[in-house]
DOTOR-310167 format. One record per residue (C-alpha): residue number from 1; residue in one letter; y, z, x. Coordinates in steps of 0.1 Angstrom, whole numbers. Layout:
N
<k->NUM r->A py->Y pz->Z px->X>
...
***
This chain:
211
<k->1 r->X py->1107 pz->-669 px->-1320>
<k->2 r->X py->1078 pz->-659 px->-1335>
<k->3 r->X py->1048 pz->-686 px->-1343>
<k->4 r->X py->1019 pz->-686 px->-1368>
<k->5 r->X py->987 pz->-691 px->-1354>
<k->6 r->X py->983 pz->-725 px->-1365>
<k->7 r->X py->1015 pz->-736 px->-1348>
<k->8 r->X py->1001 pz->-718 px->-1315>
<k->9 r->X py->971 pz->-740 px->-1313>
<k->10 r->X py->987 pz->-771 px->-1319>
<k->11 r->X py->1006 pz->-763 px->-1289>
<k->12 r->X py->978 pz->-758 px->-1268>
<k->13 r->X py->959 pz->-785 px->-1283>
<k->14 r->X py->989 pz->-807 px->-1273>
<k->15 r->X py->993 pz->-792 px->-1236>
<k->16 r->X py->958 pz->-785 px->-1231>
<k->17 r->X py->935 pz->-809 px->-1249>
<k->18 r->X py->896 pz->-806 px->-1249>
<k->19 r->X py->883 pz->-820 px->-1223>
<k->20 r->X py->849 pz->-826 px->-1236>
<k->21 r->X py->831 pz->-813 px->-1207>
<k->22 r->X py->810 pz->-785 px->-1201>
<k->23 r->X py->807 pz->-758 px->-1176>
<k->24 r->X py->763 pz->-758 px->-1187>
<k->25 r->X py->746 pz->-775 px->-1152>
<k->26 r->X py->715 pz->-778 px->-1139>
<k->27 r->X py->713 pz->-768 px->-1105>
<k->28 r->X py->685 pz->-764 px->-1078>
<k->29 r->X py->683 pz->-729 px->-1061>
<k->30 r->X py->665 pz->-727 px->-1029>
<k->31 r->X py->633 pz->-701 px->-1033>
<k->32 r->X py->639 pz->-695 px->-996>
<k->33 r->X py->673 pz->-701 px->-986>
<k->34 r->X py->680 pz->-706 px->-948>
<k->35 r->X py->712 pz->-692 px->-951>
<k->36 r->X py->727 pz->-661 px->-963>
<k->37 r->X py->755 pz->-677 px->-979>
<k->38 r->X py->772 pz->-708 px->-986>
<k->39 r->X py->808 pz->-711 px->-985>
<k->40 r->X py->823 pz->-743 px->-1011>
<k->41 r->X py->854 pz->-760 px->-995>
<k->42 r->X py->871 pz->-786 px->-1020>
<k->43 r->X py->896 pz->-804 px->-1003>
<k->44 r->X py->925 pz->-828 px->-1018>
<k->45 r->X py->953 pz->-834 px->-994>
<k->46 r->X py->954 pz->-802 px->-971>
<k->47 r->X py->962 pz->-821 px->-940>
<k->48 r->X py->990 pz->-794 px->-935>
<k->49 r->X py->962 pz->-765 px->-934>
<k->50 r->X py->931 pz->-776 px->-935>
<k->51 r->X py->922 pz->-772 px->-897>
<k->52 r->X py->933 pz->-734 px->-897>
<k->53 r->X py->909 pz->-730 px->-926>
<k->54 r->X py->885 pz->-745 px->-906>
<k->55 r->X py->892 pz->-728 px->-875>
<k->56 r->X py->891 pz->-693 px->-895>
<k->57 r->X py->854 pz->-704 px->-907>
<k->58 r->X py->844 pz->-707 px->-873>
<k->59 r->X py->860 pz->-680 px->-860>
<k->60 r->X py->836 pz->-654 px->-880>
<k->61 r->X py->826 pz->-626 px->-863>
<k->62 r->X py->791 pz->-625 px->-878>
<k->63 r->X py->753 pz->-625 px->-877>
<k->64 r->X py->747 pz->-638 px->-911>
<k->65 r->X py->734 pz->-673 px->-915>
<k->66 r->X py->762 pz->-693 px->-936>
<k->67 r->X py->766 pz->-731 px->-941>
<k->68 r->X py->802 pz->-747 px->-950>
<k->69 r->X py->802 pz->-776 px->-974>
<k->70 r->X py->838 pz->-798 px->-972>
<k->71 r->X py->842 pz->-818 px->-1005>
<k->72 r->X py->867 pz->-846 px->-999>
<k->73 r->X py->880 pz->-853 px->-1033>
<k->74 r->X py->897 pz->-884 px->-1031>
<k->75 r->X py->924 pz->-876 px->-1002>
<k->76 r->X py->950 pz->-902 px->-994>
<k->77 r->X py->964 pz->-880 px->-964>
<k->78 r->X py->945 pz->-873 px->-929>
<k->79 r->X py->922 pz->-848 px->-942>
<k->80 r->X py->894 pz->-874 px->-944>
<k->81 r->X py->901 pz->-874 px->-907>
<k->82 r->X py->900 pz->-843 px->-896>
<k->83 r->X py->863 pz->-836 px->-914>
<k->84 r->X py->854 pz->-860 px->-891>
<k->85 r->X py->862 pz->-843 px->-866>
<k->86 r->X py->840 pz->-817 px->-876>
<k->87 r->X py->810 pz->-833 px->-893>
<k->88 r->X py->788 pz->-830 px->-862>
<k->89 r->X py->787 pz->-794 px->-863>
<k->90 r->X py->755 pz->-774 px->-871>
<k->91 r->X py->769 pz->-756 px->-901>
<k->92 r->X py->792 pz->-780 px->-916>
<k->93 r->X py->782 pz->-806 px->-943>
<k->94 r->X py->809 pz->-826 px->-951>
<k->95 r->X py->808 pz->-843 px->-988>
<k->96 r->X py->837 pz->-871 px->-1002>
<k->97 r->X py->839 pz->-879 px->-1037>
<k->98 r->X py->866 pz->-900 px->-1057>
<k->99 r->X py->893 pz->-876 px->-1070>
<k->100 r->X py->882 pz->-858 px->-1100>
<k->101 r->X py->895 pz->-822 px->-1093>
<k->102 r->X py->888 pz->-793 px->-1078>
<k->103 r->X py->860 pz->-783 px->-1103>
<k->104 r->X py->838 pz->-818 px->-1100>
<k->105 r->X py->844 pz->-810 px->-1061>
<k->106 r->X py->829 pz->-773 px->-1065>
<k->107 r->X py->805 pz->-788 px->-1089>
<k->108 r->X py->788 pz->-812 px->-1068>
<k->109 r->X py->785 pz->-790 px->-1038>
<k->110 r->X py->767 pz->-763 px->-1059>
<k->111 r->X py->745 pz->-789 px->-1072>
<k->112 r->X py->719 pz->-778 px->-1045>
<k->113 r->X py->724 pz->-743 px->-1031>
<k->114 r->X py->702 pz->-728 px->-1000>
<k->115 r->X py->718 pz->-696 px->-997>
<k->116 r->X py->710 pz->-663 px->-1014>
<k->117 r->X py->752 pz->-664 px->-1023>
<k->118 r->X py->779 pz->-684 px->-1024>
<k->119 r->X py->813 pz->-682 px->-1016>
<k->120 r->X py->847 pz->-703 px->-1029>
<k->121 r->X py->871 pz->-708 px->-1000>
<k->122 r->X py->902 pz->-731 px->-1001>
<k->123 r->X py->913 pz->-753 px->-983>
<k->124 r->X py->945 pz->-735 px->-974>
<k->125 r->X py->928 pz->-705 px->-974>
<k->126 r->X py->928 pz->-685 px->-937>
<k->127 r->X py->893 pz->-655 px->-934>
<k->128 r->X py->899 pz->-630 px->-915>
<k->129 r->X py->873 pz->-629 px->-886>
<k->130 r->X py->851 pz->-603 px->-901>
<k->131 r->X py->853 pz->-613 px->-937>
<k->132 r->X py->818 pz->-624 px->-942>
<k->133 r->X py->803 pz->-598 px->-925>
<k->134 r->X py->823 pz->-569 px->-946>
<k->135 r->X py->814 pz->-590 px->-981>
<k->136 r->X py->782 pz->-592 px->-970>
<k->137 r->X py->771 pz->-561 px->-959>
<k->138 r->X py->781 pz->-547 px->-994>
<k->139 r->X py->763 pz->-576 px->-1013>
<k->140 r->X py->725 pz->-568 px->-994>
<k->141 r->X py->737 pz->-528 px->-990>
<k->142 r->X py->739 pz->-527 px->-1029>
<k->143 r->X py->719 pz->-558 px->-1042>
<k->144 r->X py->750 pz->-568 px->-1052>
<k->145 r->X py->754 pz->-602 px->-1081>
<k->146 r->X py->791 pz->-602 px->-1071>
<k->147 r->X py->812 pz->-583 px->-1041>
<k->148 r->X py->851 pz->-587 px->-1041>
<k->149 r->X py->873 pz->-582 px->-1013>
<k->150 r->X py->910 pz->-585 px->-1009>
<k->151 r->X py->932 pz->-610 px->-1003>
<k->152 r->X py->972 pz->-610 px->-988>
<k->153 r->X py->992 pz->-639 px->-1001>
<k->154 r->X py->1023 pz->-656 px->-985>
<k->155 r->X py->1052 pz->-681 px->-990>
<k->156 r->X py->1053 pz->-691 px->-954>
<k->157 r->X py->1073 pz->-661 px->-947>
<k->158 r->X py->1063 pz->-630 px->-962>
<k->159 r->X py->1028 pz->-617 px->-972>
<k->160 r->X py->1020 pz->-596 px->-1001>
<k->161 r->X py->985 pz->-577 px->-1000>
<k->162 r->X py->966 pz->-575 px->-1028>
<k->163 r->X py->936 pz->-552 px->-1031>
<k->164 r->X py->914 pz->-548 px->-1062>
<k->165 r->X py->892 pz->-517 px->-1061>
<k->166 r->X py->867 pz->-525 px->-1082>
<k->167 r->X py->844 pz->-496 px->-1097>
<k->168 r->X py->808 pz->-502 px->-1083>
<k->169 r->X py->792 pz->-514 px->-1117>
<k->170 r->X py->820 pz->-525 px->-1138>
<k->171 r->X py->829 pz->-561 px->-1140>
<k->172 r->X py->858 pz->-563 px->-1161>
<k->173 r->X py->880 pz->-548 px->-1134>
<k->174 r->X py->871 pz->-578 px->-1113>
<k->175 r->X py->899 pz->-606 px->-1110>
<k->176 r->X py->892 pz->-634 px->-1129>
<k->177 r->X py->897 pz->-659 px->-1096>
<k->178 r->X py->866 pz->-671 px->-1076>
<k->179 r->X py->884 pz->-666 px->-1040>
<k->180 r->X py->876 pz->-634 px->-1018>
<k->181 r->X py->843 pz->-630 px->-1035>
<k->182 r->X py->808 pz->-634 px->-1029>
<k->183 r->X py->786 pz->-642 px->-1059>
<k->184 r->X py->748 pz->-644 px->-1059>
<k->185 r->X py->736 pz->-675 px->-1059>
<k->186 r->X py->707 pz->-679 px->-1090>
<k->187 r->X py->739 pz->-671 px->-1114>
<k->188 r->X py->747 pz->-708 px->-1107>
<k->189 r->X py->713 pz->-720 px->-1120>
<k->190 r->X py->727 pz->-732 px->-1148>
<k->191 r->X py->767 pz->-726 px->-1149>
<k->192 r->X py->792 pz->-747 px->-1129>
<k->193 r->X py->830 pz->-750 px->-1133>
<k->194 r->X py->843 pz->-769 px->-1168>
<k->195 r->X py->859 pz->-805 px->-1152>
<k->196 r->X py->899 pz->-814 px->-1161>
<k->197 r->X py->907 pz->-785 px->-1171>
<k->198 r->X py->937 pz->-757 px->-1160>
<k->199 r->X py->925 pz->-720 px->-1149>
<k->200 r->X py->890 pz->-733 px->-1141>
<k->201 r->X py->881 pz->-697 px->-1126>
<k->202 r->X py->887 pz->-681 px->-1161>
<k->203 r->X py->856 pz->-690 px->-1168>
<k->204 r->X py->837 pz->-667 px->-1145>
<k->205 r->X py->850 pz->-638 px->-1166>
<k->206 r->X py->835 pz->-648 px->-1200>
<k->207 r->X py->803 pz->-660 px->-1186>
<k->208 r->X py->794 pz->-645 px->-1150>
<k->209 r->X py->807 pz->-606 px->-1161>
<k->210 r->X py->787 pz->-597 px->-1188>
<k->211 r->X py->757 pz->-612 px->-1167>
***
């Protein structure tokens, strides 16, 4: 059936009510990073993957300098445990915060960034072992605010690739998710992710592309 615009927004408004918050931040950029990039883990019960993500973060086949944060957002299964396991490592910081949501998790790591770029990885997300070299090589080669790779997604069963090409200087063919990207860094300065609400990536697109 076909609905007047006025009925369409108090749908929305009913199913996806104004949060009130804002995706405007204040965040500290390093003037000289030690890393080359930072890579943003939020995790909220993952138990079930969260040690091949980290094993496929380790596992990079790389010479850039990158840093992991882990943002525990309020898990009541073992993941709390098993970033214990890894908080002693060199280039892992591991953060816990009560549950607020993926976007106060992303939020808080990017408060204070020492990389020259930043990258968005799930927690049951798996790189590939040369995944942060090949985004990176592209990002200093060209200067780059934002490189996107590709990314193959699966049910447990099957995987189905999915590779963007991306013309070299137009943004709006970029996907509008923050995975299997590398973004520089300073466009963070002053944007962050909008808290509570759905399709926080969206964002990116109305604010980060025509930057």
């Amino acid at each position: 059936a076909t609905q007047s615009l006025e009925e369409a927004e108090h749908i929305m408004e009913q199913r996806y009510a104004d949060q009130g918050t804002t995706c405007v931040k204040a965040n500290t950029i390093a003037a000289q990073p030690e890393y080359d990039l930072e890579m943003i883990v939020p995790v909220y019960n993952a138990a079930n993957y969260l040690e091949a993500c980290i094993e496929s973060i380790n596992g990079q086949i790389t010479n850039y300098r990158f840093h992991a944060t882990f943002i525990d957002d309020g898990s009541t299964d073992a993941s709390a445990d098993i970033l214990k396991q890894h908080e002693q490592e060199e280039h892992f910081t591991i953060l816990t915060q009560q549950h607020r949501g993926v976007s106060a998790a992303r939020n808080q790591a990017l408060a204070h960034i020492n990389a020259g770029y930043v990258m968005f990885v799930d927690a049951d997300d798996l790189l590939t072992q040369d995944a942060i070299s090949n985004l990176m090589d592209k990002a200093y080669e060209q200067n780059a605010d934002v490189v996107e790779g590709s990314i193959d997604t699966t049910d447990g069963v099957s995987q189905q690739p999915h590779i963007q090409h991306t013309e070299e200087n137009d943004a709006r063919q970029l996907s509008g998710y923050v995975c299997s990207k590398v973004f520089a860094a300073r466009l963070f300065e002053q944007i962050g992710f909008p808290e509570n609400y759905r399709y926080e990536d969206s964002i990116l697109s109305f604010l980060f592309y025509p930057m």
